[in-house]
C-alpha atoms as an extended CHARMM CRD file, in Angstrom:
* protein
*
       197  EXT
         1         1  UNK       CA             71.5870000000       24.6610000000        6.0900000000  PROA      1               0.0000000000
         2         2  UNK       CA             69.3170000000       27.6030000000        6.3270000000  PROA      2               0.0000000000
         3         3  UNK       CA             68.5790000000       27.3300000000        2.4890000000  PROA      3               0.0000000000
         4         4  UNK       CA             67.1340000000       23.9600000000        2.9430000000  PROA      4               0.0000000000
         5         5  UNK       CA             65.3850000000       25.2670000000        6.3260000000  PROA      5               0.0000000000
         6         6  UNK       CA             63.6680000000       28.2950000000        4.0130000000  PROA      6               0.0000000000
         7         7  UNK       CA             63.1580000000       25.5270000000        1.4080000000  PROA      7               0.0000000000
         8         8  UNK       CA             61.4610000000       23.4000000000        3.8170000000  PROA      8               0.0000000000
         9         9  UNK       CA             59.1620000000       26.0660000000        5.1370000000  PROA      9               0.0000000000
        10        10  UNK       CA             58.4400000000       27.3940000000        1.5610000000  PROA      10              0.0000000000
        11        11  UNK       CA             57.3940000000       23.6790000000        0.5690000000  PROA      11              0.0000000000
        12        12  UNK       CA             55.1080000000       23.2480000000        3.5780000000  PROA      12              0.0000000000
        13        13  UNK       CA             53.3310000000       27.1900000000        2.7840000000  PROA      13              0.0000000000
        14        14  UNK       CA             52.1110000000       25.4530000000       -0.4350000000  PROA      14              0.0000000000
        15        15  UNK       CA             50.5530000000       22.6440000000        0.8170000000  PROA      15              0.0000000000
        16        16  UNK       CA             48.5690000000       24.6920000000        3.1290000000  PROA      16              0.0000000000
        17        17  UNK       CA             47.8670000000       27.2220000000        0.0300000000  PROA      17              0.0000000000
        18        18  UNK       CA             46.9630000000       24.2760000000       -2.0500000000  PROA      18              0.0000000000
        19        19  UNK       CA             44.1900000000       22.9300000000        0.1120000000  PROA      19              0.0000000000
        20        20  UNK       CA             40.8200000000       24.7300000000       -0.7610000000  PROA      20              0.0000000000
        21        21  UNK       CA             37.7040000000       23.2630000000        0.0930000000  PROA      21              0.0000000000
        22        22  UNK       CA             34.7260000000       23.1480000000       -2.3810000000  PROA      22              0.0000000000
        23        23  UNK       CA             33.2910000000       25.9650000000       -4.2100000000  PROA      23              0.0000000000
        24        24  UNK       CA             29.5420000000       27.1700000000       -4.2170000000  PROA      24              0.0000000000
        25        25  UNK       CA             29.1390000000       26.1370000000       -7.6880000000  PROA      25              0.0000000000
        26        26  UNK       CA             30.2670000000       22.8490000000       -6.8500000000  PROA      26              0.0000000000
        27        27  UNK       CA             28.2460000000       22.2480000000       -3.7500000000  PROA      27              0.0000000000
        28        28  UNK       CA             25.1530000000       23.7280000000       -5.7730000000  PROA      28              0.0000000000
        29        29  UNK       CA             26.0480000000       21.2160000000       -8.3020000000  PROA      29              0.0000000000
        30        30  UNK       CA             26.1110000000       18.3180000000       -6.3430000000  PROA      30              0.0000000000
        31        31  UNK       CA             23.0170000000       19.6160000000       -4.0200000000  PROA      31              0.0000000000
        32        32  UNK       CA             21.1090000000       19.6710000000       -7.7530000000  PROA      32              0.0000000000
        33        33  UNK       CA             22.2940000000       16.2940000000       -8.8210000000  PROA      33              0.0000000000
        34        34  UNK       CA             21.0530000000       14.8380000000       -5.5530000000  PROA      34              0.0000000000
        35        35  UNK       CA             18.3120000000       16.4210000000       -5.4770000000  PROA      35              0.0000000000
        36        36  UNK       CA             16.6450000000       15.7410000000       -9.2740000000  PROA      36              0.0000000000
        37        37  UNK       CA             17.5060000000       11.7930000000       -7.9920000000  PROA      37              0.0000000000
        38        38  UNK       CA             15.6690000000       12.2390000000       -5.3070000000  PROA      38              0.0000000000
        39        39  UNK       CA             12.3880000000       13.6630000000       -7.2640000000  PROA      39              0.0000000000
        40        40  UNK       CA             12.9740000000       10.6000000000       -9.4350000000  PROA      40              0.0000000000
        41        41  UNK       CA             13.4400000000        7.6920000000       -7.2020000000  PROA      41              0.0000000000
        42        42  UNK       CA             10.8830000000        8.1270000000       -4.5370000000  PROA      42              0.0000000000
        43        43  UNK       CA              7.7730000000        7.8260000000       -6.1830000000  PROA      43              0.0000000000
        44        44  UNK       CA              9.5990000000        4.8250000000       -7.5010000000  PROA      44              0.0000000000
        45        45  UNK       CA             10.7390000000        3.7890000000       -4.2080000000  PROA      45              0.0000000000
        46        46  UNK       CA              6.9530000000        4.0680000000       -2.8730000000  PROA      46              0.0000000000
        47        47  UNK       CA              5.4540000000        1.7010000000       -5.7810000000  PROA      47              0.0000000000
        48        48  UNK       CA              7.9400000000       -0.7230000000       -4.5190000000  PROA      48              0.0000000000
        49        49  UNK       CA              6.9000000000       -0.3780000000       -1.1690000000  PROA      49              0.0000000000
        50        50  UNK       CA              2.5580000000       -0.8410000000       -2.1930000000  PROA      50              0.0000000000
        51        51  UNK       CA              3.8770000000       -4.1920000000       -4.0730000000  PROA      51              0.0000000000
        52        52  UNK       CA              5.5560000000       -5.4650000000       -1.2280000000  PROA      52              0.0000000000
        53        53  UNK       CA              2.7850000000       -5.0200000000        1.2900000000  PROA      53              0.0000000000
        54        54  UNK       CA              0.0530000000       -6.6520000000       -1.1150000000  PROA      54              0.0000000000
        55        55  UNK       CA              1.1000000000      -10.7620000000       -0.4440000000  PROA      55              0.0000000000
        56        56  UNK       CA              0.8940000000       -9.9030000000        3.1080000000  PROA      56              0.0000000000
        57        57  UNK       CA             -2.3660000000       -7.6510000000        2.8970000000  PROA      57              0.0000000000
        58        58  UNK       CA             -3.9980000000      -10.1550000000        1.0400000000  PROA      58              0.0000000000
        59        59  UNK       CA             -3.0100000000      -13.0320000000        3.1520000000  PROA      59              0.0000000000
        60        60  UNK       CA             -4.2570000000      -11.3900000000        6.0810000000  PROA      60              0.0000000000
        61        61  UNK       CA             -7.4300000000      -10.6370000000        4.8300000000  PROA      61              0.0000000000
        62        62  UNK       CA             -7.7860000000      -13.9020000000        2.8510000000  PROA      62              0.0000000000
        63        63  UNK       CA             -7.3940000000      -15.2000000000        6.4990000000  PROA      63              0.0000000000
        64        64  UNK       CA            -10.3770000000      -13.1240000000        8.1530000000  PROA      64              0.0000000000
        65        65  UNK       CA            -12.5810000000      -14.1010000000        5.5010000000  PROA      65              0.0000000000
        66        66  UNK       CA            -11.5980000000      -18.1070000000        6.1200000000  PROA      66              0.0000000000
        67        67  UNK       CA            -12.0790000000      -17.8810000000        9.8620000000  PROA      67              0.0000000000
        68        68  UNK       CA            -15.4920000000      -15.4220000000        9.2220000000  PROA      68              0.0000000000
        69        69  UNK       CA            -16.7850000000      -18.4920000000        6.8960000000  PROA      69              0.0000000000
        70        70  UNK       CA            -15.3130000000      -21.0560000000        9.8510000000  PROA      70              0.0000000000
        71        71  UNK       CA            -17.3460000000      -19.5060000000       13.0260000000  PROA      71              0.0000000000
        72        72  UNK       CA            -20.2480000000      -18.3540000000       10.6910000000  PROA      72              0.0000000000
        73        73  UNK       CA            -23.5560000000      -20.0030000000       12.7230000000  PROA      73              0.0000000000
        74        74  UNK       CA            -24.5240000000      -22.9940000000       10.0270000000  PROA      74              0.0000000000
        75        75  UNK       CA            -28.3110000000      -23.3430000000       10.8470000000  PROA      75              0.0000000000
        76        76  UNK       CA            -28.8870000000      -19.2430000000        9.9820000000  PROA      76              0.0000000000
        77        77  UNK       CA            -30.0180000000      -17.9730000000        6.8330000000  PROA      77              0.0000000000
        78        78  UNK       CA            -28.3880000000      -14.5930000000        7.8550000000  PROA      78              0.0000000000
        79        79  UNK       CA            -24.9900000000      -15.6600000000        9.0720000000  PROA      79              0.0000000000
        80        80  UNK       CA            -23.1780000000      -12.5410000000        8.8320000000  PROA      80              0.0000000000
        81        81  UNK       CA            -25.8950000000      -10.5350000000        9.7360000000  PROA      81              0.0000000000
        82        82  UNK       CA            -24.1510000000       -9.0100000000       12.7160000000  PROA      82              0.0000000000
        83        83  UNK       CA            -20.6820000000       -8.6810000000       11.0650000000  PROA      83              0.0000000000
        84        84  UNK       CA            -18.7740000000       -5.1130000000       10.9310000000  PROA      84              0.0000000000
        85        85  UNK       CA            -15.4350000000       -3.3790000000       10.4430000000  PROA      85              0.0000000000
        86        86  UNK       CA            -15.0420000000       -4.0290000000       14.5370000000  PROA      86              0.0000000000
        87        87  UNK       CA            -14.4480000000       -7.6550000000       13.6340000000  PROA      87              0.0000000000
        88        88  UNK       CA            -11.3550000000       -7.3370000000       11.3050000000  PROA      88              0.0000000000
        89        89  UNK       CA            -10.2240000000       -4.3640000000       13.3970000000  PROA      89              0.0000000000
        90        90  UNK       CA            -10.1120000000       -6.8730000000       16.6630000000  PROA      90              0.0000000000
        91        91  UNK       CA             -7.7960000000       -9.2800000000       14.5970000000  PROA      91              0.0000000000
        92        92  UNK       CA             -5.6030000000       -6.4140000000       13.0840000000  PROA      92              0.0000000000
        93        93  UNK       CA             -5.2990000000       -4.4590000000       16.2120000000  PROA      93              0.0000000000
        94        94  UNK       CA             -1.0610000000       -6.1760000000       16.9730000000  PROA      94              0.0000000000
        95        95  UNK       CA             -0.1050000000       -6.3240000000       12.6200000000  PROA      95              0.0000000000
        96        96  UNK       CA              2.5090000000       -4.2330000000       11.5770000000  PROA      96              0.0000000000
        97        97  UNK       CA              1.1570000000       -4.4130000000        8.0860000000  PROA      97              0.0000000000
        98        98  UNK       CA             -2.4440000000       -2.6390000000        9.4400000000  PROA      98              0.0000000000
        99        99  UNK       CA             -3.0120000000        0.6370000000       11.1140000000  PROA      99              0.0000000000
       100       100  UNK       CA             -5.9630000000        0.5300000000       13.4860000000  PROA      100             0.0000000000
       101       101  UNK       CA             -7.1600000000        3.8790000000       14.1250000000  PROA      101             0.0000000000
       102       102  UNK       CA            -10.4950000000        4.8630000000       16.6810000000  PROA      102             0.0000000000
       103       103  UNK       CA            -12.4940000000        3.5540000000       19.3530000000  PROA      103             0.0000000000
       104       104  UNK       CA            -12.9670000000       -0.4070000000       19.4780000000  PROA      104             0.0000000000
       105       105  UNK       CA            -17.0930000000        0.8630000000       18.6030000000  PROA      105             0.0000000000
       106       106  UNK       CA            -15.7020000000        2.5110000000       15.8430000000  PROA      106             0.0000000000
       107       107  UNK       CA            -12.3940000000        1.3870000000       14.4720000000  PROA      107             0.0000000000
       108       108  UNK       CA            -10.4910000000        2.8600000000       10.9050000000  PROA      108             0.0000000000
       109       109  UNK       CA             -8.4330000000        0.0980000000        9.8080000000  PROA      109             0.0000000000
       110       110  UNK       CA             -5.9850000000        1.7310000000        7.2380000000  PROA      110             0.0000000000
       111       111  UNK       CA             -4.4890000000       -0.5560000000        4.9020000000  PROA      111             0.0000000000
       112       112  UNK       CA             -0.7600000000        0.9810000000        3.7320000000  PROA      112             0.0000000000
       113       113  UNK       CA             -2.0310000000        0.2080000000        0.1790000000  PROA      113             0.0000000000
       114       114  UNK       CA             -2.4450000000        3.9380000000       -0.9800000000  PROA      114             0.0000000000
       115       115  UNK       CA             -2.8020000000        7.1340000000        0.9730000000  PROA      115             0.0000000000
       116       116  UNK       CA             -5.1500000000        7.2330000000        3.8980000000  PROA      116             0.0000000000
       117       117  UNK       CA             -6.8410000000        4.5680000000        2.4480000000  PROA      117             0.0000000000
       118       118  UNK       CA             -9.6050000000        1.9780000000        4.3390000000  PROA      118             0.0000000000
       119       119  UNK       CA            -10.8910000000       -0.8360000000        5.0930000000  PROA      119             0.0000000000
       120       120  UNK       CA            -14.7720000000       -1.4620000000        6.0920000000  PROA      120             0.0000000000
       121       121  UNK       CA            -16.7520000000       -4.6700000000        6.7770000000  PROA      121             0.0000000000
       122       122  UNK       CA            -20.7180000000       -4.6320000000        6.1380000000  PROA      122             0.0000000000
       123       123  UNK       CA            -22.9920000000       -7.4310000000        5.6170000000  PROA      123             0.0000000000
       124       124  UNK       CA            -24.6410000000       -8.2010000000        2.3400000000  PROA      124             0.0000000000
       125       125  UNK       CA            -27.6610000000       -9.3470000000        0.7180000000  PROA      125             0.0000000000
       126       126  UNK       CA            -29.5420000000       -9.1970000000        5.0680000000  PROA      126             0.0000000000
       127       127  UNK       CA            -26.2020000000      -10.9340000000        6.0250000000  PROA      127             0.0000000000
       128       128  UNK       CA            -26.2240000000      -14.0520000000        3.9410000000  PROA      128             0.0000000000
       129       129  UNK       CA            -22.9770000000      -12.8500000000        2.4230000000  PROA      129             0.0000000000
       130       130  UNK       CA            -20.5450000000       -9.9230000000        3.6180000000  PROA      130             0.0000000000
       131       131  UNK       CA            -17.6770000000       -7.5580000000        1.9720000000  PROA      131             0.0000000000
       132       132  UNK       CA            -14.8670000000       -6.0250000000        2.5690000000  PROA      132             0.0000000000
       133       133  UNK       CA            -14.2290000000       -2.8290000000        1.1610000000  PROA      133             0.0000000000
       134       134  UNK       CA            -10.6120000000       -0.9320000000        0.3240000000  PROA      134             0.0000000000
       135       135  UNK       CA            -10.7040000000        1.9680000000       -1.1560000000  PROA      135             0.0000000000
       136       136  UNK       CA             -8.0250000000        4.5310000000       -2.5220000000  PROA      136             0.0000000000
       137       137  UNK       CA             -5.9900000000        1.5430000000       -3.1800000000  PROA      137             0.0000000000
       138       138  UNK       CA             -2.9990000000        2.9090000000       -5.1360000000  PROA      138             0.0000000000
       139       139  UNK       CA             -2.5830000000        1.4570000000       -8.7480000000  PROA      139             0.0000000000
       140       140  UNK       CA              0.4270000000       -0.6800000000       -8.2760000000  PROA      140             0.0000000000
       141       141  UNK       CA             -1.4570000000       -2.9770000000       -5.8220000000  PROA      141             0.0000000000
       142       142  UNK       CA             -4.3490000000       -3.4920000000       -8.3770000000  PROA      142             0.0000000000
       143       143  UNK       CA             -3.8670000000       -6.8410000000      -10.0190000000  PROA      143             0.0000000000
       144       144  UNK       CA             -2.0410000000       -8.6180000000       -7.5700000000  PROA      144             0.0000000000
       145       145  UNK       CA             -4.4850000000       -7.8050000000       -4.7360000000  PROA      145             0.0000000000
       146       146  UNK       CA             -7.6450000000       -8.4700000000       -6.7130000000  PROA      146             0.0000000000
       147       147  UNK       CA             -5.0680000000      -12.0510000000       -8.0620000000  PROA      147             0.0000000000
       148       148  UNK       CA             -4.8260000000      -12.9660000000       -4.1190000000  PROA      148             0.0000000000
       149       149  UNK       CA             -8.2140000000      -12.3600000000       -3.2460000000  PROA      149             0.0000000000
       150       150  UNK       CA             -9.6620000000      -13.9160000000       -5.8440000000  PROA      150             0.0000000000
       151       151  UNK       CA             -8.8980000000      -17.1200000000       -4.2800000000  PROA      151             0.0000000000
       152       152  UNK       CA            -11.4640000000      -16.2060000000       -1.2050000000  PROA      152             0.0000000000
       153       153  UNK       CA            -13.9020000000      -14.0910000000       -2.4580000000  PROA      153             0.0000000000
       154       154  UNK       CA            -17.0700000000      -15.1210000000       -4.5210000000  PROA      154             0.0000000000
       155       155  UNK       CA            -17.3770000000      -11.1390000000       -6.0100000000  PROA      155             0.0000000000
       156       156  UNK       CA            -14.8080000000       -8.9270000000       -7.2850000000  PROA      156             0.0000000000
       157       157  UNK       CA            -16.1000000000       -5.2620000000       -7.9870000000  PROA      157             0.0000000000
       158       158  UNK       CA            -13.4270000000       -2.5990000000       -8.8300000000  PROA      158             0.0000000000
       159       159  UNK       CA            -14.6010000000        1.4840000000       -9.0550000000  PROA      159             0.0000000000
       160       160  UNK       CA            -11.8570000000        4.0720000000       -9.8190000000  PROA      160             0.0000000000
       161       161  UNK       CA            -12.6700000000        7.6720000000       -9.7440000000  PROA      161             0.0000000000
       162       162  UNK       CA            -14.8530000000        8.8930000000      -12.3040000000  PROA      162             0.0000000000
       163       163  UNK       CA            -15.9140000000        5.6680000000      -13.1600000000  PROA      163             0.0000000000
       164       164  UNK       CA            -18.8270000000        3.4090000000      -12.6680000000  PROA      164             0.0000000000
       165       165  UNK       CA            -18.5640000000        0.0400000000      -10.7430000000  PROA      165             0.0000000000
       166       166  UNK       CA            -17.0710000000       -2.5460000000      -12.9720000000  PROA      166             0.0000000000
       167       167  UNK       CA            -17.7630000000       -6.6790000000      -11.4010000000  PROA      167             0.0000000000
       168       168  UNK       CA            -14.2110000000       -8.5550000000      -12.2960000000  PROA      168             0.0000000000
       169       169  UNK       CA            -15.2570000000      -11.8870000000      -10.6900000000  PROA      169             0.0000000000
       170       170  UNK       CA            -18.2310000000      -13.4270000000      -10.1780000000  PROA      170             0.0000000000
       171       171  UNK       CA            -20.3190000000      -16.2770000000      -11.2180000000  PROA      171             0.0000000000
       172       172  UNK       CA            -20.6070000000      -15.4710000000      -14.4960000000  PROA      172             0.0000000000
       173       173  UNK       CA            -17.4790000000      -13.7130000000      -14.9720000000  PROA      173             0.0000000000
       174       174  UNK       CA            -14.0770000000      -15.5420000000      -14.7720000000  PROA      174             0.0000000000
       175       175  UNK       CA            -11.4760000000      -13.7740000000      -13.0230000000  PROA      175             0.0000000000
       176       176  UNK       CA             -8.8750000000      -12.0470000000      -15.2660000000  PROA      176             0.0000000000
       177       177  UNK       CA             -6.2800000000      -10.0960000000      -13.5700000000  PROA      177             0.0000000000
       178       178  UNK       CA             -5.6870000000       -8.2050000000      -17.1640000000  PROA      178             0.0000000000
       179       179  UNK       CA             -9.1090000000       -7.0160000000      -17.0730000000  PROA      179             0.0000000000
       180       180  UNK       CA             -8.1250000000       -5.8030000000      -13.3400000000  PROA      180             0.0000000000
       181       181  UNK       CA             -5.1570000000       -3.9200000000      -14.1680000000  PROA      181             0.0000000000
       182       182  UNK       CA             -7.2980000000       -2.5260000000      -17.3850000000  PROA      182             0.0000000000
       183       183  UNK       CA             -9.9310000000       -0.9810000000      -15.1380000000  PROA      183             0.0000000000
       184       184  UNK       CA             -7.2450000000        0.5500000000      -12.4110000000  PROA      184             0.0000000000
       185       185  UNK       CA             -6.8470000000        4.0360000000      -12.5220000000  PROA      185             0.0000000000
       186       186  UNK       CA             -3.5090000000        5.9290000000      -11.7740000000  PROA      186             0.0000000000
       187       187  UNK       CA             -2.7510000000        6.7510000000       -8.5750000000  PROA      187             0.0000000000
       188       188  UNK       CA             -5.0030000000        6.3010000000       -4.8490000000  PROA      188             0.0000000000
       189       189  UNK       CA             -8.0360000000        6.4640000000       -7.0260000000  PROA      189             0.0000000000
       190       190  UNK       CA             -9.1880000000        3.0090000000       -6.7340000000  PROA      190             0.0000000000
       191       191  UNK       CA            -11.8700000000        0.8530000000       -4.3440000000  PROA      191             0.0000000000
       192       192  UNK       CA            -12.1530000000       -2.5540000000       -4.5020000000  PROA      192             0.0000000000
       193       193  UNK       CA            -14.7670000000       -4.9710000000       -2.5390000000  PROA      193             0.0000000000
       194       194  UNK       CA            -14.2300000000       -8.1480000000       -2.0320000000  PROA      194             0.0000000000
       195       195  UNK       CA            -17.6930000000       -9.9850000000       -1.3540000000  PROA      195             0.0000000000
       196       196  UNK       CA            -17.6890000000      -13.3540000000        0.4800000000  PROA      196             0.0000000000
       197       197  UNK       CA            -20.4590000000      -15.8410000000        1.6210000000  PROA      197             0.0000000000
């Protein structure tokens, strides 16, 4: 009986000797691993983020530029003489798409399209027409904004750093959205105006 009683506690002395937790070269190992995915997926992760927000970037924009044409004053030459970045910031001010930054004199609307990157409202030609610029729009959002707005807008330019001003759309110049994605640069480096009238 007190052979299988030594036996017994011999047996259980093992287990507890056999337990070990994990090494430092396995935890550095596994830190390493998790780490190089890391440096791999997120900028990944944040392209897929830019394409997401572009259908409902686009549709909110498309939108301002409908009702701007809808209340525009029909018997003035200069209908969107007055028009400014105020306007669009006043209808953006409750999205969760939009990030309205400022003073409601002097709004930044920031559109979530590439890194602290914005949107202004001017009028055009004395106010007979009127854009909407966005720039540092990051590269994955090139084609497929420029392929929604193209719908509303009567002028497409598209300048990426270093590079001159390039006019994708306008009346003589059918919109292409391979041309678009030609003249994108990599990265936040791009501005786009949409003109309207």
């Amino acid at each position: 009986m007190a052979t299988c009683g030594l036996a017994h506690g011999q047996l259980k002395q093992k287990k507890v000797n056999g337990q070990r937790g994990f090494s430092l070269v396995e935890v550095s190992i596994v830190t390493a691993i998790v780490l190089l995915i890391a440096i791999i997926g997120i900028p990944a992760i944040g392209t897929y983020v830019i394409e997401n927000k572009v259908p409902k970037v686009g549709e909110s924009l498309s939108r301002f530029i409908l009702q701007t044409r809808v209340n525009a004053p029909n018997s003035s030459a200069e209908p969107y003489a007055q028009i400014e970045t105020a306007h669009l910031a006043n209808q953006l001010r409750d999205s969760s798409i939009f990030s309205v930054r400022g003073t409601a004199a002097a709004p930044a609307i920031l559109h979530g399209l590439g890194k602290e990157g914005e949107i202004t409202v001017a009028p055009v030609d004395s106010g007979a027409s009127f854009a909407l610029t966005l720039s540092r729009v990051h590269h994955a959002a090139c084609p497929s904004l420029a392929s929604v707005m193209q719908r509303v807008s009567d002028v497409i330019t598209i300048e990426a750093d270093g590079q001159g001003e390039v006019t994708v759309k306008d009346d003589s110049t059918p919109y292409s959205a391979l041309a678009v994605e030609s003249y994108c640069q990599h990265g936040d480096a791009n501005t786009f105006v949409f003109t309207a009238s």
